[in-house]
C-alpha positions in Angstrom: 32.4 -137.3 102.9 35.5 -135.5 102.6 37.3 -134.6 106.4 38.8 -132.0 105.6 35.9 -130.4 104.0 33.9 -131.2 107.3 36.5 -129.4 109.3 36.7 -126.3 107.2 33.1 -125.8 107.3 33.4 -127.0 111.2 36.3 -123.8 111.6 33.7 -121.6 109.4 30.6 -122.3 112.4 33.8 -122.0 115.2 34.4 -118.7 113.7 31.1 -117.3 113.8 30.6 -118.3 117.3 33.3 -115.9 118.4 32.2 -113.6 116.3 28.4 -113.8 117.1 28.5 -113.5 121.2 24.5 -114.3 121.2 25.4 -118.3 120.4 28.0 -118.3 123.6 25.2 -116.2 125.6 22.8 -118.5 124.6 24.9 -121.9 126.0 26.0 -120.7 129.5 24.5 -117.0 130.1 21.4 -118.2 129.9 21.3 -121.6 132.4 23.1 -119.4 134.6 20.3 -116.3 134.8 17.3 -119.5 134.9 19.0 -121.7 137.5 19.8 -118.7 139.5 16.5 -117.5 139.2 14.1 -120.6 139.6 16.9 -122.0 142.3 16.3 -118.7 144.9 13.4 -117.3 143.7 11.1 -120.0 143.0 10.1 -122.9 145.6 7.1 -125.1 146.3 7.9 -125.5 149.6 4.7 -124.7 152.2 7.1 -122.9 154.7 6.3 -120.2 157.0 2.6 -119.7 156.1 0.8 -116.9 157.8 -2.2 -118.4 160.3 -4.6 -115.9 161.4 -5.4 -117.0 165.0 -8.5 -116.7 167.5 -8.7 -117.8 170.9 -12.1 -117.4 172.5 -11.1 -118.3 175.9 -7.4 -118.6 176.6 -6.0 -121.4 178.9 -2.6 -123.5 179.5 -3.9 -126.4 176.4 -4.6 -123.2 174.2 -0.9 -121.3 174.5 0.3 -124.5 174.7 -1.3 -125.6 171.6 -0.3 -122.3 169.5 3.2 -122.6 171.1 3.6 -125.5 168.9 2.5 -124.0 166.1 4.7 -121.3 166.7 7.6 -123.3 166.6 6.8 -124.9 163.5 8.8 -123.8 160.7 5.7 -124.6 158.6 3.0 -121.9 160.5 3.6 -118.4 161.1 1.1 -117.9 163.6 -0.7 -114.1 164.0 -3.1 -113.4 166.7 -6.2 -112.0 166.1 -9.3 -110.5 169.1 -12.5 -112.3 167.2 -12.9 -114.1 164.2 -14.2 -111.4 161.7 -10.9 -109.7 161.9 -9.3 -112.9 161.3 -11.5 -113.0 158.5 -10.5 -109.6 157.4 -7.0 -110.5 157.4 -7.8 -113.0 155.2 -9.5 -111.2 152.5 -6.6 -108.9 152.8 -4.1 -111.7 151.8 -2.0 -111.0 155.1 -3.3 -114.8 156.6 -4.0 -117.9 154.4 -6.2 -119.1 156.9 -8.2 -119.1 160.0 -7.6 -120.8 163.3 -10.3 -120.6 166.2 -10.1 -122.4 168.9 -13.2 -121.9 170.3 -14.6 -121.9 174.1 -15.1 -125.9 174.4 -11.3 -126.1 172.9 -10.4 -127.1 176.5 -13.3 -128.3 178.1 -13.6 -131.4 174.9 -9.6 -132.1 175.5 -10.0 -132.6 179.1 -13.3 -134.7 178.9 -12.9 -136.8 175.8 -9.5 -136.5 174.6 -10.9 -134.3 171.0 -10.0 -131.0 170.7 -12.4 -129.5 168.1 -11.0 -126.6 165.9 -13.2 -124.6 163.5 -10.3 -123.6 160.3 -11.5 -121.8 157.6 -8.6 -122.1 154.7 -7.8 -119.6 151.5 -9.0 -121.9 148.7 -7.7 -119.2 145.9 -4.4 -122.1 145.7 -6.1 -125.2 146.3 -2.7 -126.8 146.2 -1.7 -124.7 149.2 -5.3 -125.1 150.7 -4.5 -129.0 150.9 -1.5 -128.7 152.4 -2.3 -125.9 155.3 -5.6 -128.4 156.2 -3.3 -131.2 156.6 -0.6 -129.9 157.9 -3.0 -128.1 160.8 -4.1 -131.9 161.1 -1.1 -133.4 161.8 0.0 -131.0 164.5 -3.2 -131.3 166.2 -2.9 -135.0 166.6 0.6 -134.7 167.7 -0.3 -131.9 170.0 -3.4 -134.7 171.3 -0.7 -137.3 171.6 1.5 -135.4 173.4 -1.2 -134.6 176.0 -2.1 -137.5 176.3 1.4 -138.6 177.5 1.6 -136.0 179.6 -1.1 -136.6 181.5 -1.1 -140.3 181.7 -4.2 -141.2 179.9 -4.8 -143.6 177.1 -5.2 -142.4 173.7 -6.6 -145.1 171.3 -5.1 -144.5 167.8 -6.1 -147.3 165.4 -3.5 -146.7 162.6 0.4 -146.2 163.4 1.6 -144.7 160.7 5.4 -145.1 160.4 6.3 -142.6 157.6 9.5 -142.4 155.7 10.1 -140.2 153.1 12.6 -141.8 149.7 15.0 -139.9 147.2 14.0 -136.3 148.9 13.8 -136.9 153.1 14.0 -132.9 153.4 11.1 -132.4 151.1 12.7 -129.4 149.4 10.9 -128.3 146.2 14.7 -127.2 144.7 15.8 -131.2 144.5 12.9 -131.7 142.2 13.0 -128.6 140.2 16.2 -128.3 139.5 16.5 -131.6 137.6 13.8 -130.8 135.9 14.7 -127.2 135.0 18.3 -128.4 133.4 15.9 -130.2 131.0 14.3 -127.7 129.8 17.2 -125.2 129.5 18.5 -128.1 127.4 16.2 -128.3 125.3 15.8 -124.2 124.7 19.7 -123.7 124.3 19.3 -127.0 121.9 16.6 -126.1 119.7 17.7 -122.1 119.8 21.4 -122.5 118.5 20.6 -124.7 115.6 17.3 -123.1 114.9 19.2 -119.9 114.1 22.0 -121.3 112.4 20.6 -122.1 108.6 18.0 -118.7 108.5 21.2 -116.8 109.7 22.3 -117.9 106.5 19.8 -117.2 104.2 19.2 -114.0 105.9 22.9 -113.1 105.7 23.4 -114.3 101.7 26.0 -116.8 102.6 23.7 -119.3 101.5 24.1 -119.4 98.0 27.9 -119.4 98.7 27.7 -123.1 100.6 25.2 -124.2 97.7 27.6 -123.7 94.7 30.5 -125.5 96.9 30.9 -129.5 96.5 30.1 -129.8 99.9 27.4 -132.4 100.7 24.7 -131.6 102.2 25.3 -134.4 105.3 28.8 -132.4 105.2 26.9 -128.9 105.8 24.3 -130.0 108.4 27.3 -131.9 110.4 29.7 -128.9 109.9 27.0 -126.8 112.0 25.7 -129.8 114.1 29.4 -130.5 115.9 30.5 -127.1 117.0 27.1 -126.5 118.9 27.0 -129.8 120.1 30.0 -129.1 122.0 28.8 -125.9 123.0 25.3 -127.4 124.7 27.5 -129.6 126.3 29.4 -126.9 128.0 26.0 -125.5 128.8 25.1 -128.7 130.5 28.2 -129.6 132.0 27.9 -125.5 133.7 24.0 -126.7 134.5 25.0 -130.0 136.7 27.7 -127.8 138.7 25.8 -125.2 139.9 22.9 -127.7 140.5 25.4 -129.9 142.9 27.9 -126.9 144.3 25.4 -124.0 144.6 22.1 -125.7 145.1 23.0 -128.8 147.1 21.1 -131.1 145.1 22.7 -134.7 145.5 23.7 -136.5 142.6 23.7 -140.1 143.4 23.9 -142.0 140.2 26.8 -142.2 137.9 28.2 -138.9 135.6 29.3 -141.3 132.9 25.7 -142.4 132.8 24.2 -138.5 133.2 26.7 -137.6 130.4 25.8 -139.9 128.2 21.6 -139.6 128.4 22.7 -135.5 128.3 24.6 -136.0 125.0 21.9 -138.2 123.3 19.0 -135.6 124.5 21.0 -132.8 123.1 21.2 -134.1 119.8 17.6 -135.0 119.7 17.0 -130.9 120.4 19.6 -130.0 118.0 17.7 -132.1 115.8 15.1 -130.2 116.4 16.6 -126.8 116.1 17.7 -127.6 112.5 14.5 -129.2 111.1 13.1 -125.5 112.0 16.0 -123.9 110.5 15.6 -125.8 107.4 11.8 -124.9 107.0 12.3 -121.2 108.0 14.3 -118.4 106.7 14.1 -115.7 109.0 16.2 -115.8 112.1 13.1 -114.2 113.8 10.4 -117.0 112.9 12.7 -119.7 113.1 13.5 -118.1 117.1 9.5 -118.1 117.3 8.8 -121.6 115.9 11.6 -123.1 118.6 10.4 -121.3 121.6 6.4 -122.2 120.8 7.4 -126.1 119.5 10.0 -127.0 121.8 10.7 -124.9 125.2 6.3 -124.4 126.1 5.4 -127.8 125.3 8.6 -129.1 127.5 7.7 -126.8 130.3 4.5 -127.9 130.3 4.2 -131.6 129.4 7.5 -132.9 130.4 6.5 -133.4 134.3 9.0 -130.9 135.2 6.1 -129.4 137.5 2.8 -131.2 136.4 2.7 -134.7 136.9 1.9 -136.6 133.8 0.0 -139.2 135.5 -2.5 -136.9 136.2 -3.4 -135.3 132.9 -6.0 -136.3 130.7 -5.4 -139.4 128.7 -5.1 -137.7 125.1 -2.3 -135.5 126.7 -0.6 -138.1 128.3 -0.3 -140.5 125.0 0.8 -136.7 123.4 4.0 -136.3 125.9 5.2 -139.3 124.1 6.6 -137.1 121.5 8.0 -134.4 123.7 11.6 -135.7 124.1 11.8 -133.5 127.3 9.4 -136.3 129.1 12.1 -139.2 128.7 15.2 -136.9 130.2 13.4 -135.1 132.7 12.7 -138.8 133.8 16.6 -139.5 133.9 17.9 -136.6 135.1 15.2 -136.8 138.6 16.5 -140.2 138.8 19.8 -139.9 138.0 20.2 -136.7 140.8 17.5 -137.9 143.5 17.8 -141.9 143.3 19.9 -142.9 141.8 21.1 -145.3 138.1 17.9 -147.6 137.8 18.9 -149.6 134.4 15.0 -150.4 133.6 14.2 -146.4 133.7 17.4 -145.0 131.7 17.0 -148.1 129.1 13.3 -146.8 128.2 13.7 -143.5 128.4 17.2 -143.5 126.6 15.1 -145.8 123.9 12.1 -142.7 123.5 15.2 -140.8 123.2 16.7 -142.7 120.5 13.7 -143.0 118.3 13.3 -138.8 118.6 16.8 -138.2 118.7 16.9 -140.2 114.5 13.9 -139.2 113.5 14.5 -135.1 113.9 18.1 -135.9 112.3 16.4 -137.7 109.9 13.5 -135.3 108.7 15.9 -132.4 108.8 18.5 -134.3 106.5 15.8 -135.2 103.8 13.7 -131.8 104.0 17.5 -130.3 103.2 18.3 -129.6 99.7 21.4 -127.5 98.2 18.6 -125.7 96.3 17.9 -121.6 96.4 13.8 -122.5 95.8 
């Protein structure tokens, strides 16, 4: 390998980066539009969820019962005359569900310390169905407990539960996602720059130019590898700020360390991105190929929103291919917990093996031929 043939071919790919905006786009307009979108605009948080009340027969426990609800940032409480326009509401989409307190609401508190509740939930979400019915609950046995105090009688609670919360104690959706999200912008801007970087050629006749150079062919795949490789990383590095200034999410572990797991996981989706240009010619297939092979199967099967412990088993042995799964993995743990050696030496290691065979394949299937 020849260095100074590497650099002009390195100067050629610098060249048409400045020349080409779309690459530059591709590296930092893009994070910034996602983050900024799924930061603000997208959140799993149960917050502020309309409750479509009915109070049969008001007294000082009922009001004082919904007055704790009110004050909840989780319930947004909306009082209704009877149940069947609670139930409209409901079929409307302005509540999520239904609270009646019926007429023995305060006659079954007083006498045996149980305050029955009939709640009829919007199962369209079951997700959000689960966590309305346990969240309702929880504030009915604090509500109990607190009257209970109150009025000096005993209230016999076999289980204590001392709760504490690790990694995320404010239970904001945006500390997990984010994480996860920079791993999937990652691996689109990875896969898209290199992906378009060989059909480009073909498509553009400068092909058969490189072919009839000396240039090796480890000399042309590097000479296009390098340049973008530097440009991810600018992508990454613009990724983790806005994460930690503009989104608040902690970053606990060590940059070195979230540096170095970024820089392997970029080469295994530039690796990626180049065994598809290889096999296509067409800027427009190879675009195709990277978004179907690479960015769905990442969102999807990484654990950037579904957990992989709960998917069928043939799915689960399948996300050991997707090198999304093994930094997704690092980069929750790196932000949220923390540098756990065991976690970043296995992951780094599915990394690895990825990262040299996509290098690998792409190198051999490579050939300074025109057929």
């Amino acid at each position: 390998m020849r260095t100074m043939r590497l650099t002009g071919l390195m100067r050629k790919e610098v060249l048409e980066i400045f020349r080409d905006p779309s690459s530059i786009a591709i590296a930092f307009l893009l994070p910034l539009v996602l983050l900024l979108i799924f930061g603000y605009g997208v959140s799993l948080d149960a917050r502020s969820i309309a409750v479509a009340t009915v109070v049969d027969q008001p007294t000082e426990l009922t009001a004082s019962f919904l007055a704790q609800l009110q004050h909840s940032p989780w319930f947004d409480p909306i009082r209704y005359s009877d149940f069947g326009a609670a139930e409209r509401a409901v079929l409307r989409g302005d509540a999520s569900a239904v609270l009646w307190l019926r007429s023995d609401f305060t006659r079954d508190s007083i006498r045996a310390g149980n305050a029955p509740v009939h709640l009829v939930v919007n199962g369209v979400d079951p997700n959000q169905a689960s966590i309305i019915r346990n969240y309702i609950n929880g504030a009915l046995q604090v509500w109990m407990a607190q009257q209970a105090v109150a009025s000096g009688a005993p209230m016999s609670v076999p289980v204590q539960a001392d709760t504490r919360v690790w990694f995320n104690p404010a239970l904001r959706s945006r500390e997990s996602l984010i994480p996860g999200l920079i791993a999937i912008l990652m691996t689109l801007i990875g896969a898209l720059l290199t992906a378009l970087v060989i059909s480009r050629e073909w498509e553009r006749g400068t092909m058969e130019g490189i072919m009839v150079t000396p240039v090796a062919r480890t000399e042309i795949l590097l000479g296009k590898l390098i340049p973008y490789f530097a440009l991810g990383m600018g992508g990454m590095a613009l990724s983790t700020a806005m994460a930690v200034l503009l989104f608040g999410v902690p970053l606990r572990g060590s940059l070195l360390v979230l540096a170095a797991a970024a820089a392997l996981f970029l080469l295994t989706a530039l690796g990626m991105g180049l065994l598809i240009s290889v096999i296509a010619r067409s800027q427009f297939v190879a675009a195709m190929i990277a978004i179907v092979t690479t960015f769905l199967p990442a969102f999807i099967l990484s654990g950037f929103i579904f957990d992989i412990r709960t998917m069928p088993l043939p799915l689960q042995v399948l996300t050991h291919i997707i090198a999304a799964r093994y930094f997704v993995a690092i980069l929750k743990s790196t932000f949220l917990a923390g540098d756990i050696p065991a976690l970043l030496l296995a992951n780094g290691a599915g990394m690895a093996i990825l990262c040299t065979a996509f290098l690998g394949i792409a190198l051999a299937r490579f050939r300074k031929r025109l057929d």
